[in-house]
N, C-alpha and C positions, 0 to 999 in steps of 0.2 A: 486314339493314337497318341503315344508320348510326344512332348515337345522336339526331343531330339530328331527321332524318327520323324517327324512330321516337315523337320526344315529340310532334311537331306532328300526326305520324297519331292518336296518344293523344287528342292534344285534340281535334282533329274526330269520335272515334268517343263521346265524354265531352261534345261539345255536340249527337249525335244523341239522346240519352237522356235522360230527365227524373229517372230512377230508376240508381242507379249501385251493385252490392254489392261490397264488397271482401272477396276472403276470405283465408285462412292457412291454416296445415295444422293437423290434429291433434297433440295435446299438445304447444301451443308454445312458442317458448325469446326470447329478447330480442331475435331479428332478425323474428321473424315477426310481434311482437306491435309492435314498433318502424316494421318497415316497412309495416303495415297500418294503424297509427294515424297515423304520416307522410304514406298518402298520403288519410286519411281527415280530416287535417285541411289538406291544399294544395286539395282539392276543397269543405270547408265555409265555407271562408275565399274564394275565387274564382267556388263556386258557390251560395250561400247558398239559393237556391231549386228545389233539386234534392234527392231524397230520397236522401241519402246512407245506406247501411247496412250496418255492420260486423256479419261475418257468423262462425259459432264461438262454441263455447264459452269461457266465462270462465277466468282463470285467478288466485284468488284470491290469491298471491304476484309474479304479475306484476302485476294492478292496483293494486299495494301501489306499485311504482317506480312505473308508468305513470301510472296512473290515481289517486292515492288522494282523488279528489273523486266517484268514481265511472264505470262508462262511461257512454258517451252512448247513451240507450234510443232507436232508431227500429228500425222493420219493414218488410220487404217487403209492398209494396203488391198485388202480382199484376201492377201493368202492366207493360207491355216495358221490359227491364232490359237494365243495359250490366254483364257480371261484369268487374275486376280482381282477379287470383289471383297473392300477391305468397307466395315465396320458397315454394312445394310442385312439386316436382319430380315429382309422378305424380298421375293422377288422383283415384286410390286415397285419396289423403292431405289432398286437402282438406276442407277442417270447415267443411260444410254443404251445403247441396242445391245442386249447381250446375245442375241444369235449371229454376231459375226464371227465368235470363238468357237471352235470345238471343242472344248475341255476349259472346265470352272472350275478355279478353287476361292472357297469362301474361307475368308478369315473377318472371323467378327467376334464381338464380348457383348449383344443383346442375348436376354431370354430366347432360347432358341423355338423358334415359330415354325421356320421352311429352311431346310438342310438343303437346298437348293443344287449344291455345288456337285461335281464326281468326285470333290474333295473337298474334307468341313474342315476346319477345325475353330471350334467356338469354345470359347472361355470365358464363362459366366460372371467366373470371380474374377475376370480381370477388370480394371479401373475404365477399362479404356482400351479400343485398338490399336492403338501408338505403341503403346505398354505391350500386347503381344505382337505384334513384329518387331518392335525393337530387342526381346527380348530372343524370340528365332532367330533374326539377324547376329545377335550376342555370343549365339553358340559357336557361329561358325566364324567371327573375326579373328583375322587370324593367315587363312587361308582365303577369308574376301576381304573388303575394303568396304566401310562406309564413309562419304564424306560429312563435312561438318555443314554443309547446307541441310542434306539428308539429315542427319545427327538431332539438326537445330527442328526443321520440320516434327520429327518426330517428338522430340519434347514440348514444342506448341500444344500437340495433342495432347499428350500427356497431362499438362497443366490445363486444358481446358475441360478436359471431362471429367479431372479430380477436382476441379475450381481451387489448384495452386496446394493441390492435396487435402483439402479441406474435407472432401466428401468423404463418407463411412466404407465409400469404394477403393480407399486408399488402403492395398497392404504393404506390406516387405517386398514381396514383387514389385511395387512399382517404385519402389529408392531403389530397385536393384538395378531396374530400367534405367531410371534417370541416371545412375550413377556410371552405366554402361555410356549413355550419350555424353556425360561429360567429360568420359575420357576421351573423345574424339575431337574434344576441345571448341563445344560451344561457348560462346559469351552470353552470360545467364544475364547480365544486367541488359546488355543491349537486348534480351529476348523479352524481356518485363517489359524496358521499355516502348518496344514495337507494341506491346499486346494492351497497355494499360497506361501509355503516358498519351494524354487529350487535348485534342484543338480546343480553342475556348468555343467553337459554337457548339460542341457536345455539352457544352454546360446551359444552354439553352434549349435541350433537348431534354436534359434532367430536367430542369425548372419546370418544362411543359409538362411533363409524367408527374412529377409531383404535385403540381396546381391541376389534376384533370384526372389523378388515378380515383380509382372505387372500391371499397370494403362494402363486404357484403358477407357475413358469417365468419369470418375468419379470410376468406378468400377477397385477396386484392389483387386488381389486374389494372390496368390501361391499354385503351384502344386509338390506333393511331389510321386514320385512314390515308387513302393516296391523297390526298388533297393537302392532308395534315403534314405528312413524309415530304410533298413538295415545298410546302413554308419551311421544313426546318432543315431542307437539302440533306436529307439521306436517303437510302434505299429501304427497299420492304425490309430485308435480312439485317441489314443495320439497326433498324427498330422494333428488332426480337431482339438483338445483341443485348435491349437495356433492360434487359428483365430482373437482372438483382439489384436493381435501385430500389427495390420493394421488399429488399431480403433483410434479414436480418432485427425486423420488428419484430417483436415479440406477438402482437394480437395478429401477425399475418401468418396463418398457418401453411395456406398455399398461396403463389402467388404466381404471377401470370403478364405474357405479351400479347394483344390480340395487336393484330396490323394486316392491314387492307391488302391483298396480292391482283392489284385490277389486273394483271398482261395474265394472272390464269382464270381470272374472274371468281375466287374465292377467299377465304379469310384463315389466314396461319394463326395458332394460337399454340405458344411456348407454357411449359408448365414447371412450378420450379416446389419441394418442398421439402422443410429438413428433417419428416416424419412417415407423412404420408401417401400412398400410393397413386400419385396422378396417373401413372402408367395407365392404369385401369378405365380412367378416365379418358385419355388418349384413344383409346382401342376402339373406343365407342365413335368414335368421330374421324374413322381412315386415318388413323397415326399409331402411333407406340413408344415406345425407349426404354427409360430404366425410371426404376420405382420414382426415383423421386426426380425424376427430371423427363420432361415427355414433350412431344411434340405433338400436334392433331392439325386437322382442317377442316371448315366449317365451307358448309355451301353459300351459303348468305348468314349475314350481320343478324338475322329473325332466329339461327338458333343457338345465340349467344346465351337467353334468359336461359334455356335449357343446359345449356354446358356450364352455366354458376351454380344451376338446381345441383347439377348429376357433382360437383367439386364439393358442396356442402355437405350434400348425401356423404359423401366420402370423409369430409373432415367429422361426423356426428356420428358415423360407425367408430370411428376412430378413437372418438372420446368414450363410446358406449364399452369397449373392449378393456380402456384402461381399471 
């Protein structure tokens, strides 16, 4: 379904509903909490008498960019709901109950797995979720309104899943995007500076990863447990956040967050690389994402040795093909 056609279907299924949940995936990162508050604020701003409700758990270091006035508290009523389900590529992964909606529309930019929705639309080649709904929203301004909170949200994303444009996932589409939000008159410097200006105790959180990380084939990771998270006062998700402290070396081909999640009794493990396909890797361990950027989870710390094996195997195929 074209891009056009597919915002205007959005809005006729977004004017059958009084009640509207938008969801995200579990444990989310800048595009999921980006593009969930983007299009949770193009619907409060156009639809003000509609029970708009953002659905998931909190993530006390993203409300920190996002949010630090707080989020916005509303609840599912029980009446007949319209779900939007922005950047979760499988059932499995969204955060919250999706049978309180009768009617799903997914919008996401993962390899497509499970079309889930009674309405898809996934875009492979986009950078980033942010990037297609800012880009739907784009069509129709004009005759809707986006705010510059919304605006800002959505450029969060933007810059977090292209890493400030950096990634190979960056095209024309997405300076088309950002240049959409900036006409709504975000402040680019204050939005850097939410995302990447640092308390001094973050610099002793580097120092620990540095003095404690592991190379192993090419693959460097660091493992932080709860014990560890509590000396250096952050959260489990906060000590994924550091994972490109390890980028940008040359002999680290992939590189890696393991951090201890004890409230679900398992071990998150973020995967980062600027060639290779972690994805792959990811899939094998209840996770997935994009080639070179992936998430997984481990049952216990015991099959860690196993997930540097299966990372090597990947960087040695790698090298065998050039």
């Amino acid at each position: 379904m074209k891009r056009s056609t597919m915002m205007l279907e959005i809005i006729k299924k977004i004017n059958e509903y009084e009640e509207i949940l938008i969801y995200r995936h579990v444990n989310p990162d800048l595009d999921a909490y980006g593009s969930q508050l983007g299009m949770y604020a193009f619907l409060k701003t156009n639809y003000p008498f509609k029970n708009i409700v953002l659905m998931g758990q909190e993530d006390e270091g993203l409300n920190k960019i996002f949010l630090p006035e707080g989020m916005p508290v509303t609840k599912p009523t029980g009446q007949k709901a319209l779900a939007i389900v922005l950047d979760t590529a499988n059932r499995e992964r969204i955060d919250g109950d999706l049978t309180l909606a009768s009617e799903v529309i997914k919008i996401d930019h993962h390899l497509v797995v499970d079309s889930y929705g009674d309405m898809n639309y996934e875009r492979v080649d986009a950078s980033s979720c942010a990037e297609i709904v800012t880009l739907l929203i784009g069509e129709v301004l004009g005759s809707y309104n986006l705010s510059v909170a919304g605006a800002r949200a959505l450029y969060i994303g933007i810059v977090g899943d292209s890493n400030r444009f950096l990634y190979r996932n960056t095209t024309r589409r997405t300076f088309e995007a950002a240049s959409v939000l900036i006409d709504q008159g975000i402040d680019i410097e204050e939005i850097y500076a939410s995302m990447y200006v640092r308390k001094e105790k973050e610099l002793q959180v580097t120092k620990y990863i540095l003095n404690h990380y592991k190379s192993e084939g090419g693959f460097a990771y660091y493992y932080l447990s709860d014990e560890t998270l509590k000396t250096l006062g952050i959260s489990r998700n906060e000590g994924s956040n550091y994972v490109n402290v390890l980028s940008n070396v040359e002999e680290f081909k992939v590189w890696g967050a393991i951090t201890e999640n004890k409230e679900a009794g398992n071990i998150r493990v973020s995967l980062r690389s600027r060639e290779y396909p972690v994805n792959e890797v990811a899939a094998r361990y209840h996770g997935g994402g994009h080639m070179l950027a992936a998430g997984a989870t481990l049952e216990t710390l015991d099959q860690l040795p196993e997930l540097v094996r299966d990372v090597q195997e990947v960087i040695a195929h790698g090298r065998e093909e050039e």
